[in-house]
Each structure stands twice: as C-alpha cells, then as structure tokens.
C-alpha positions in Angstrom: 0.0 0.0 0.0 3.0 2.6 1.0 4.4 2.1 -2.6 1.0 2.8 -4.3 1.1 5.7 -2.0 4.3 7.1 -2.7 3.7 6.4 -7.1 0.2 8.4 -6.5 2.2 11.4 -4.4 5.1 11.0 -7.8 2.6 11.3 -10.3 0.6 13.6 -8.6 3.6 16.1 -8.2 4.9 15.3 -11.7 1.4 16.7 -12.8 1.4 19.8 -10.7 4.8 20.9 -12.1 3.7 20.1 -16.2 1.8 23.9 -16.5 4.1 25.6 -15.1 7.0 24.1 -17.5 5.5 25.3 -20.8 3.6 28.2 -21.1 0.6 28.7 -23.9 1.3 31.1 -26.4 -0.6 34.6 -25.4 -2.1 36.8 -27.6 -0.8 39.8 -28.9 -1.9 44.0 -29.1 0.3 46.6 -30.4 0.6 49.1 -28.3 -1.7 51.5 -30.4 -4.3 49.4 -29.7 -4.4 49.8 -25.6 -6.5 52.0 -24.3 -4.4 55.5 -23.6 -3.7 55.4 -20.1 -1.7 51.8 -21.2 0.0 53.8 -23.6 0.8 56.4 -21.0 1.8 53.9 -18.5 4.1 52.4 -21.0 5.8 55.7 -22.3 6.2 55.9 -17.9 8.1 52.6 -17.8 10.3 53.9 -21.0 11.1 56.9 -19.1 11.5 55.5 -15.6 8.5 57.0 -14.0 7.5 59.4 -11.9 4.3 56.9 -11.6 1.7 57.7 -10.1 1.2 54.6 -7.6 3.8 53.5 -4.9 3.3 49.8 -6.0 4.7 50.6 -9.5 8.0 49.1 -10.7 7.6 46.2 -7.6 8.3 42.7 -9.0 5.3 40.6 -10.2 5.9 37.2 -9.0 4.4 35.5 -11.9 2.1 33.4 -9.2 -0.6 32.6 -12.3 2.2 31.4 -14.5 0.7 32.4 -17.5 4.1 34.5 -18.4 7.2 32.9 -19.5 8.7 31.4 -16.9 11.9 34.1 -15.5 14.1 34.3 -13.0 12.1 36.3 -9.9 12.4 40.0 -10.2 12.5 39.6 -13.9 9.1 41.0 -14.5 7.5 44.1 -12.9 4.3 45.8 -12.4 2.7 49.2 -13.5 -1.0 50.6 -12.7 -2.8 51.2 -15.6 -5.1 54.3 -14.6 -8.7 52.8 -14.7 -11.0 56.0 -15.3 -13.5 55.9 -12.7 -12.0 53.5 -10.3 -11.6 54.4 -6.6 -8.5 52.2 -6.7 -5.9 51.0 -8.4 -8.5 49.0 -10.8 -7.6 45.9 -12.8 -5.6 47.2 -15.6 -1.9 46.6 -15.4 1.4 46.3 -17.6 3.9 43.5 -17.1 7.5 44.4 -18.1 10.6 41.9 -17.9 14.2 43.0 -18.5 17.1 44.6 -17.2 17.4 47.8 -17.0 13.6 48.2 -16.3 13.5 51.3 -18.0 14.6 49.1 -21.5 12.5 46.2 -20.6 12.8 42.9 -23.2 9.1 42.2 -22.9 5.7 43.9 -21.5 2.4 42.7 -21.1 -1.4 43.8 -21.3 -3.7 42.6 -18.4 -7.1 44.4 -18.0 -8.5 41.5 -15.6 -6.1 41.5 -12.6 -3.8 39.0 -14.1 -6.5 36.6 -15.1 -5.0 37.0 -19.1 -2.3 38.8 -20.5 -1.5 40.0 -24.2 1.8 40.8 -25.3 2.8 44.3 -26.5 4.0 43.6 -29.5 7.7 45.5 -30.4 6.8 47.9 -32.9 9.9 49.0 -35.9 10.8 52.6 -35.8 10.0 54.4 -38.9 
C-alpha cells in the first residue's frame, strides 16, 4: 500500500509541475491598440516614471504562470489608470528586462492578471 502511495504522491507532483513548464502562447496587441492610459503607462516605464502609484515598478511574481517562466524579479508591475476607479482598478502592464526602464518584454492585463497580451515591439520608422 506505502508504494502505491508514494507512485500516486510522484505522479501527482509530476502533474502539478507540467503547466508551469510550458507556457501557452498569449495573444498579442500593439501598443496603439491599448487604451491611452496603457500607452501612458508604458511611455512611464520607457522613461523611468514618476508613476503615479507607490506599488509601480515592484516585481510581479508570476504566481498565475501564465508568463514565460523568468528568474524572480525579472518582470515588474505598473498601474494602468482605470477611469472611474476608486483604486488602483484591474488594468496593469507587465515588463521583464534589465534595466527596467529598457525592458525585453511587456504585457497587457485588464483583468487582474486573469489573461495577458503581449505588447507587441513595434519598428521605428
């Protein structure tokens, strides 16, 4: 009984671990196509700040694991202005890199990390 046991606990960890090891593609928005206070927020993170929250620039942990998986305090968080909203709101951008103010990679959530999009790089012209 103790090795059926132990196989259930293996397989049952070996399962818990498969999500977090590949991550589904996520759609993509280029950055014209956020709302403005995204765009805003982004031209913030480009310029390192001043932002407008305290809680801007802290690392995201990545706890949903619906990003690439990184090294922790490779991503960080930015408050997208909500208009409206008593609060911070539910709109965020997701930036990984170093420096932060040249990040590699941001993302679009407008649910509270529920989904993300990427921001896709656009070419300079």
């Amino acid at each position: 009984m103790s090795a059926l046991l132990l196989s259930g606990l293996a397989g049952g960890a070996q399962a818990k671990e498969a999500p977090g090891t590949a991550t589904p593609a996520l759609a993509e928005i280029r950055l014209s196509e956020l709302p403005v206070q995204a765009q805003e927020t982004h031209r913030l993170v480009h310029a390192g700040g001043p932002f407008p929250y305290s809680k801007d620039g802290t690392v995201f942990g990545n706890r949903e694991r619906l990003l690439p998986r990184k090294a922790r305090g490779f991503y960080r968080e930015y408050t997208v202005k909500t208009p409206g909203a008593r609060n911070r709101g539910a709109r965020r951008l997701v930036c990984g890199g170093e420096p932060p103010v040249a990040p590699e990679v941001c993302y679009y959530t407008d649910d509270h990390y529920a989904s993300f999009k990427r921001i896709r790089a656009t070419a300079a012209r």
